[in-house]
VMD Tcl script that draws the C-alpha trace (Angstrom):
set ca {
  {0.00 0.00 0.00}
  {1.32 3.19 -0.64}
  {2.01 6.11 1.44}
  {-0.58 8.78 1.03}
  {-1.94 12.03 2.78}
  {-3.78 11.61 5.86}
  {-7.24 13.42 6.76}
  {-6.97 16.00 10.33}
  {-9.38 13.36 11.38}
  {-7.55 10.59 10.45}
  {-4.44 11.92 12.62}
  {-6.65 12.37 15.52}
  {-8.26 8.64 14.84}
  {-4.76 7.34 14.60}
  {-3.63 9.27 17.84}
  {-6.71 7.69 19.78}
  {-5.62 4.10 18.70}
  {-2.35 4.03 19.44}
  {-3.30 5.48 22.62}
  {-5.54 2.80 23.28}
  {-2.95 0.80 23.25}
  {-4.10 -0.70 19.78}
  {-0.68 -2.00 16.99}
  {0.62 -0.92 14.34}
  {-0.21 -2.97 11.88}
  {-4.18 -2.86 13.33}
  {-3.97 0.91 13.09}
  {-2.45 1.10 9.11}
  {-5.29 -1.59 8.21}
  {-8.26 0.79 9.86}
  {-7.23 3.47 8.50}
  {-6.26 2.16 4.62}
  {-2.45 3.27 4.89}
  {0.45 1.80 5.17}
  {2.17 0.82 8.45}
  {5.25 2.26 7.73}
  {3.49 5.77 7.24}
  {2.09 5.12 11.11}
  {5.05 4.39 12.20}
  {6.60 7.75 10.61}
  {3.91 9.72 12.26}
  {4.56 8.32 15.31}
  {7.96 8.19 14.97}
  {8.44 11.87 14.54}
  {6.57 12.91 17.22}
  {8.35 10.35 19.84}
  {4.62 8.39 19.95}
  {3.18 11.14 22.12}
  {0.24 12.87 20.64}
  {1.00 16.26 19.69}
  {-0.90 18.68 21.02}
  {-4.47 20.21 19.43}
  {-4.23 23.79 18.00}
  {-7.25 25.88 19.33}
  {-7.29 29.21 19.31}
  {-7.82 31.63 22.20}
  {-11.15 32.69 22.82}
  {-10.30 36.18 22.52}
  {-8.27 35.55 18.94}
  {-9.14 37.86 16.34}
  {-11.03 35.42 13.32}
  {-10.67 36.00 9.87}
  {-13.61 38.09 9.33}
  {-12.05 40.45 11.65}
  {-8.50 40.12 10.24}
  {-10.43 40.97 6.77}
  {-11.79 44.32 8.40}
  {-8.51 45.29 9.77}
  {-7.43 44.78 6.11}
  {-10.46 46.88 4.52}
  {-10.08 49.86 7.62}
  {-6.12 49.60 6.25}
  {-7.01 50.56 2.65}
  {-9.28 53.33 3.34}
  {-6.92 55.14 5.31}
  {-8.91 54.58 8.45}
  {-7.51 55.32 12.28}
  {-6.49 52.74 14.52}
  {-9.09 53.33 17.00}
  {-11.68 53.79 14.12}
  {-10.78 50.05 13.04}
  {-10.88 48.95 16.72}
  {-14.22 50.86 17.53}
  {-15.65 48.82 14.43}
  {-14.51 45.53 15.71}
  {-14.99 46.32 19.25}
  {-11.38 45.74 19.88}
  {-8.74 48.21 21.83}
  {-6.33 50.45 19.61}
  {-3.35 48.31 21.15}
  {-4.69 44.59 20.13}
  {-5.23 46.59 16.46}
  {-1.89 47.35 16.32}
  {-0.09 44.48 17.63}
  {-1.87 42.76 14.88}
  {-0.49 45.07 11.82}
  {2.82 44.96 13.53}
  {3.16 41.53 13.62}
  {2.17 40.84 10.32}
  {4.71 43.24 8.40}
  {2.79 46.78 8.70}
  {0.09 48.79 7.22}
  {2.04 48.54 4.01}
  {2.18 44.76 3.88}
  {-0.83 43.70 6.13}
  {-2.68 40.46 4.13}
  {-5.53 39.14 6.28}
  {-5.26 35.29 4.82}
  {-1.59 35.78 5.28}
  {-1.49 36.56 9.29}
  {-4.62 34.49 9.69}
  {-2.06 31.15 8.67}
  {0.76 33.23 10.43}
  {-1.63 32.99 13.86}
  {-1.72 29.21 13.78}
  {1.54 28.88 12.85}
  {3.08 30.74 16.12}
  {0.28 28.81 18.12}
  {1.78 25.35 16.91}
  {5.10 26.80 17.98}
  {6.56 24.76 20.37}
  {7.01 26.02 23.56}
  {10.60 25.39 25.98}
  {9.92 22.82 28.20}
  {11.10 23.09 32.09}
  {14.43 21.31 31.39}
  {15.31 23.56 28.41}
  {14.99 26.58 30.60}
  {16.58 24.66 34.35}
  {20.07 24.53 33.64}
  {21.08 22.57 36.73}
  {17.70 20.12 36.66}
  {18.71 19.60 33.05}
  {22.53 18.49 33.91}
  {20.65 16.73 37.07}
  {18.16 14.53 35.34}
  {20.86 13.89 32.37}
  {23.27 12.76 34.84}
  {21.16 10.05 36.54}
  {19.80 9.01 33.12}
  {23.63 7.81 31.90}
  {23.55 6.18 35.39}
  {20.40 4.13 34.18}
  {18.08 4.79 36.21}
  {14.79 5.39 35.37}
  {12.62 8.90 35.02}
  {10.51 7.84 37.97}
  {13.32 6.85 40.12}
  {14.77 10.57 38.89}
  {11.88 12.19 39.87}
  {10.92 10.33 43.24}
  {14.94 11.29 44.02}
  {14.53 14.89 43.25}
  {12.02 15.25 46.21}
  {14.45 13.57 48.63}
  {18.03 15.60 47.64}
  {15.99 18.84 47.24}
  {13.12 18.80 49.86}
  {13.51 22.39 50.10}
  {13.69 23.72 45.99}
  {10.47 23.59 44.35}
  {12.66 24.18 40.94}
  {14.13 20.66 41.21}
  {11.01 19.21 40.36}
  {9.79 17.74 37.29}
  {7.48 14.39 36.66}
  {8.70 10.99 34.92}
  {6.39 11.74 31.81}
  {8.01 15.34 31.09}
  {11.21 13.33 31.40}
  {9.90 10.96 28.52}
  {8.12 13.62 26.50}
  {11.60 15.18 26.51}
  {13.40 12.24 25.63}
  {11.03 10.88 22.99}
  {9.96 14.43 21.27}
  {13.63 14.74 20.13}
  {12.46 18.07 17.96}
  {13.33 19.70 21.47}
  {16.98 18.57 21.47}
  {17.26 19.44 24.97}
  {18.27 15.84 26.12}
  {20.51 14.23 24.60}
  {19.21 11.20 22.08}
  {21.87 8.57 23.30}
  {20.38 8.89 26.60}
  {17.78 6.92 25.46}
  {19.67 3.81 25.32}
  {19.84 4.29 29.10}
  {16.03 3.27 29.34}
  {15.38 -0.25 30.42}
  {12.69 -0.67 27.42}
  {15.52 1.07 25.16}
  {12.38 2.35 22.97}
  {12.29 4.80 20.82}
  {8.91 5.72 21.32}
  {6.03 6.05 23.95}
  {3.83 3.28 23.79}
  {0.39 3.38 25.71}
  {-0.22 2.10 29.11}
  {-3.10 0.06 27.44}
  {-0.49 -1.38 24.98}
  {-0.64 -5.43 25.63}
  {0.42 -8.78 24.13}
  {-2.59 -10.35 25.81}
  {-4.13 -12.77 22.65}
  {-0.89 -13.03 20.89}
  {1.70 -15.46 20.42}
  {4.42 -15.51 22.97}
  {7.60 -17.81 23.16}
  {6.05 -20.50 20.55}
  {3.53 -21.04 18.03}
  {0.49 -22.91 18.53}
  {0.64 -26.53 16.66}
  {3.47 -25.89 15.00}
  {4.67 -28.67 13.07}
  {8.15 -29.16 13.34}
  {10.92 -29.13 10.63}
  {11.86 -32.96 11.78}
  {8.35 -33.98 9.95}
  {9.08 -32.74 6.91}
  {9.22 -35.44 4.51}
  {12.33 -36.47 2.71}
  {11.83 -35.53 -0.38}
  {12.55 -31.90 1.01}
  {15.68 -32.08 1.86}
  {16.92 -34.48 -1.28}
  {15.77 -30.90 -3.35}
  {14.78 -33.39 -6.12}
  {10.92 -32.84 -6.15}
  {9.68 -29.32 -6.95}
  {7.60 -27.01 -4.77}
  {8.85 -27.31 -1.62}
  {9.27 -23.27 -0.32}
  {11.18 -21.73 2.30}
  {9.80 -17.94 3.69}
  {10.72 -15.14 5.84}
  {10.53 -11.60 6.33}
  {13.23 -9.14 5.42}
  {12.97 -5.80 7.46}
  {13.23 -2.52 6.27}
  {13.08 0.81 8.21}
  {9.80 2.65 9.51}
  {8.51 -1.20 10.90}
  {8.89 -1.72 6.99}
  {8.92 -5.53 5.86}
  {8.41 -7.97 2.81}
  {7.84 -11.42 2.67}
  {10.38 -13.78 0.84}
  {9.61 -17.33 -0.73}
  {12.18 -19.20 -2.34}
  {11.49 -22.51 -3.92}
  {14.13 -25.32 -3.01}
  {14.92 -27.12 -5.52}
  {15.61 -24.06 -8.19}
  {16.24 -20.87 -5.80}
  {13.39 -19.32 -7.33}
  {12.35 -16.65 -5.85}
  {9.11 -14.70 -5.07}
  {8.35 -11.31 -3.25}
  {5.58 -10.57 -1.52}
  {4.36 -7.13 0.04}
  {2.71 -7.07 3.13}
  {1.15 -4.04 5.28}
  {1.86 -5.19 8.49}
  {4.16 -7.71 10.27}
  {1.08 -9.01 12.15}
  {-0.15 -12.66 11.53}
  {-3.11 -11.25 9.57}
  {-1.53 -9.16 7.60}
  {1.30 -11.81 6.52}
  {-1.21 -14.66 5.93}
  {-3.72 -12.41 3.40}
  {-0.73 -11.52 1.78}
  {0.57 -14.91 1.58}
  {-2.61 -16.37 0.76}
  {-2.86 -13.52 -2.37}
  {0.59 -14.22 -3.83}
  {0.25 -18.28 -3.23}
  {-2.75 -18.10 -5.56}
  {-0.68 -17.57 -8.65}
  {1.66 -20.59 -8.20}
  {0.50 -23.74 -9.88}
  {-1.01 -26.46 -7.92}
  {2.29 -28.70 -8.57}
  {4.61 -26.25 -6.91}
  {2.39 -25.52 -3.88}
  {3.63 -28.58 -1.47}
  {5.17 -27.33 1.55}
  {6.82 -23.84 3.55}
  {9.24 -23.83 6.00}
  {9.57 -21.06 8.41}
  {11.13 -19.85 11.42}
  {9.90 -19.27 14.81}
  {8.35 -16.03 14.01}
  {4.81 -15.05 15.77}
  {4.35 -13.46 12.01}
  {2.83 -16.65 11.15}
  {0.77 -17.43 13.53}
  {-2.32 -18.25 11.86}
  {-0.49 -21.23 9.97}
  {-3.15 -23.32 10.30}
  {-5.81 -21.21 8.51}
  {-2.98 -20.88 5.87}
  {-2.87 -24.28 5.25}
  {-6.07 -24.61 4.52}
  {-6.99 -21.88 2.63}
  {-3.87 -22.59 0.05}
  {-3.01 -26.44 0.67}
  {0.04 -25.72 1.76}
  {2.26 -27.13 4.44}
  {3.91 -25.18 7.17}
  {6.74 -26.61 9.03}
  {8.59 -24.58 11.49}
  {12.72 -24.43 12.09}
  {13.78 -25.10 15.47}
  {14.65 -22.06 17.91}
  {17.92 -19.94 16.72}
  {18.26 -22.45 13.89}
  {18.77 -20.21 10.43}
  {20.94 -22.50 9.44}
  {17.57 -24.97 8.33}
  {16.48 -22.26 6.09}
  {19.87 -22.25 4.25}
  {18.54 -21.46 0.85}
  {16.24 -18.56 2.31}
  {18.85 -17.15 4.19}
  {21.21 -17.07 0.99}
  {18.47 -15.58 -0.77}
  {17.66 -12.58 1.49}
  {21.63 -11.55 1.38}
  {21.27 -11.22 -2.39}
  {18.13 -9.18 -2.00}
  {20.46 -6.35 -0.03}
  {21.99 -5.51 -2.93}
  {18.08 -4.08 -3.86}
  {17.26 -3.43 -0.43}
  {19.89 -1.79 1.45}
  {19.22 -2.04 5.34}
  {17.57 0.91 6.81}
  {15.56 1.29 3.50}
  {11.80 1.93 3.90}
  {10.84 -0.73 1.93}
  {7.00 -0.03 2.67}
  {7.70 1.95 -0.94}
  {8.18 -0.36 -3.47}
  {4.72 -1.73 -4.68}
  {3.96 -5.48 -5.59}
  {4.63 -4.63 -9.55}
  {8.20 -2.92 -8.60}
  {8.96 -6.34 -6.18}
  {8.25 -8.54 -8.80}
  {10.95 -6.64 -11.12}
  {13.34 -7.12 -8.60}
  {12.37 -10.92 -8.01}
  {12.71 -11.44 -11.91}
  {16.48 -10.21 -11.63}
  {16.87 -12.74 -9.34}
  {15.41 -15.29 -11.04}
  {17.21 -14.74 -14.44}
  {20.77 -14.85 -13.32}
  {22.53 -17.68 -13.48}
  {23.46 -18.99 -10.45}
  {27.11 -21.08 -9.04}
  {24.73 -23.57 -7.09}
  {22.95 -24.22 -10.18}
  {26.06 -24.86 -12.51}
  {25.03 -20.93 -13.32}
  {21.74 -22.24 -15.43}
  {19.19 -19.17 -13.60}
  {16.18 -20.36 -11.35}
  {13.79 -19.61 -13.96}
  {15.33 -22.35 -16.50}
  {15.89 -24.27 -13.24}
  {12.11 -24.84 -12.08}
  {11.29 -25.27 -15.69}
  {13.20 -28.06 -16.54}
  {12.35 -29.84 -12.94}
  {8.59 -29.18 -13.53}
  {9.10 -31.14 -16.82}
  {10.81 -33.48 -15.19}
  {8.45 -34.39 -12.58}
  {5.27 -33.71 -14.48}
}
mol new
graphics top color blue
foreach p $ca { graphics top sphere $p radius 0.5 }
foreach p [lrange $ca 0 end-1] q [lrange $ca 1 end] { graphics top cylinder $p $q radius 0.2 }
display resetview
């Protein structure tokens, strides 16, 4: 899915989710986009909500602005314009003054100008405490913890009410790193080392932990799998990009050849539709079995299996080494996929181009005959 301009209302729906504690991946589906662009918007903004714009009641509105504007081209007196509006002389003039003088006074111009000063950010406590800054800073590198910080502040300065600050200003300061007042390596310091404030509501109740549920092991596989004689046999995993990026890799055993498949989330649901979508264009004589690792991304193997016919059988533990082939295969894909590219960008068309690059060069391991010719021949063969 690509990335694409989000609503106001959209930002505030995505805000409310993630502080409901709701993922990624569940967010990016919801709300049609991709995950990397949630992640982005989160990213940037250290996953606290930024705050809403409203304007002060008093503000002057744009109908107003557009009478200052009007009273400015008819030559009319500052208290003339104010008596109009209701408005002092001095909130008149502050207005023209701020918004380059009689001579250059557009009321659309300092209407925008308004909000824009009102988004400004404002210096938080630590950017304007010198010696609370170099305080909290200095326990930070000594890992402890913003609460621990802020419980201790109480205790060494019972008698300073400036020596006070609360563990979420600490993490608002750390995470928003816009401010720059803290430095960002102090966030390795954290025991979570996150990058990001995640909601209190956040929870991995429901989901795979430490295991997947009747997963078949790799020691059942039959044979014929690892002999690499009889076509159709896969192995899959994900490749990682940056902004909780990700792409889905099958590569068929007994030829290397290789498909790509995009996915919008990391999530089981999101890996198995995708799976499910790409599967559908292999012929039924190359869909036998897939091997994976331990990952929680697929889950919902079961539901896979029987939707495409397919047969999932999972590595051990820390064993990469039992998806050789795979693991081969996603080092040649770096070469397209750099690490610490967003690979949320490239679409299903531009995955496929990359996939047939692969699959069309010849290959040592194959007596450098390509995949492509590769499956072809065995297909014959065992057809």
């Amino acid at each position: 899915m690509a990335h694409r301009w989000i609503s106001t209302a959209e930002q505030q729906e995505l805000w409310q989710r993630w502080k409901g504690g709701e993922s990624l991946s569940d967010i990016a589906r919801i709300l049609g986009i991709s995950a990397a662009s949630v992640h982005s918007r989160l990213r940037t903004h250290g996953g606290i909500a930024p705050p809403e714009v409203i304007a002060r009641e008093n503000a002057l509105t744009l109908s107003e602005r557009e009478e200052i504007s009007r009273g400015i081209a008819l030559g009319h007196s500052l208290r003339r314009i104010g008596r109009t509006l209701g408005r002092s002389p001095s909130t008149i003039s502050r207005e023209i003054k701020r918004n380059g003088g009689a001579n250059k006074y557009r009321a659309h111009l300092a209407h925008q100008a308004s909000f824009i000063r009102a988004r400004r950010p404002k210096l938080c406590v630590l950017a304007t405490h010198t010696a609370l800054r170099d305080h909290v800073a200095a326990k930070l590198a000594c890992d402890w913890s913003p609460a621990q910080i802020a419980g201790e502040l109480k205790v060494s300065f019972p008698d300073d009410e400036t020596m006070r600050i609360s563990h979420e200003t600490i993490y608002k300061t750390l995470f928003v790193q816009a401010r720059g007042v803290l430095k960002k390596e102090l966030m390795r310091h954290l025991r979570t080392r996150r990058s990001m404030r995640r909601s209190i509501h956040s929870t991995t109740k429901g989901q795979e932990r430490g295991g997947i549920k009747d997963a078949i092991s790799i020691a059942q596989r039959p044979p014929e799998v690892a002999d690499r004689v009889v076509p159709g046999h896969w192995e899959g995993d994900l490749i990682v990009g940056s902004n909780n990026s990700q792409v889905a890799t099958l590569v068929e055993r007994t030829s290397r050849f290789v498909v790509l498949v995009k996915t919008e989330g990391k999530d089981a649901t999101s890996v198995r539709t995708a799976l499910e979508r790409q599967v559908r264009h292999i012929p039924d004589e190359l869909k036998r079995s897939l091997t994976w690792d331990r990952g929680t991304e697929l889950a919902q193997h079961k539901q896979f299996t029987i939707d495409t016919g397919v047969q999932v059988y999972f590595c051990d533990p820390q064993s990469p080494w039992q998806r050789g082939t795979n693991e081969n295969t996603n080092g040649l894909l770096r070469q397209y996929f750099p690490k610490k590219t967003d690979i949320g960008c490239f679409s299903q068309e531009e995955l496929d181009e990359v996939a047939w690059k692969l699959n069309t060069r010849p290959r040592k391991t194959l007596d450098f005959r390509t995949p492509a010719s590769k499956l072809q021949d065995v297909v014959a063969l065992t057809g």
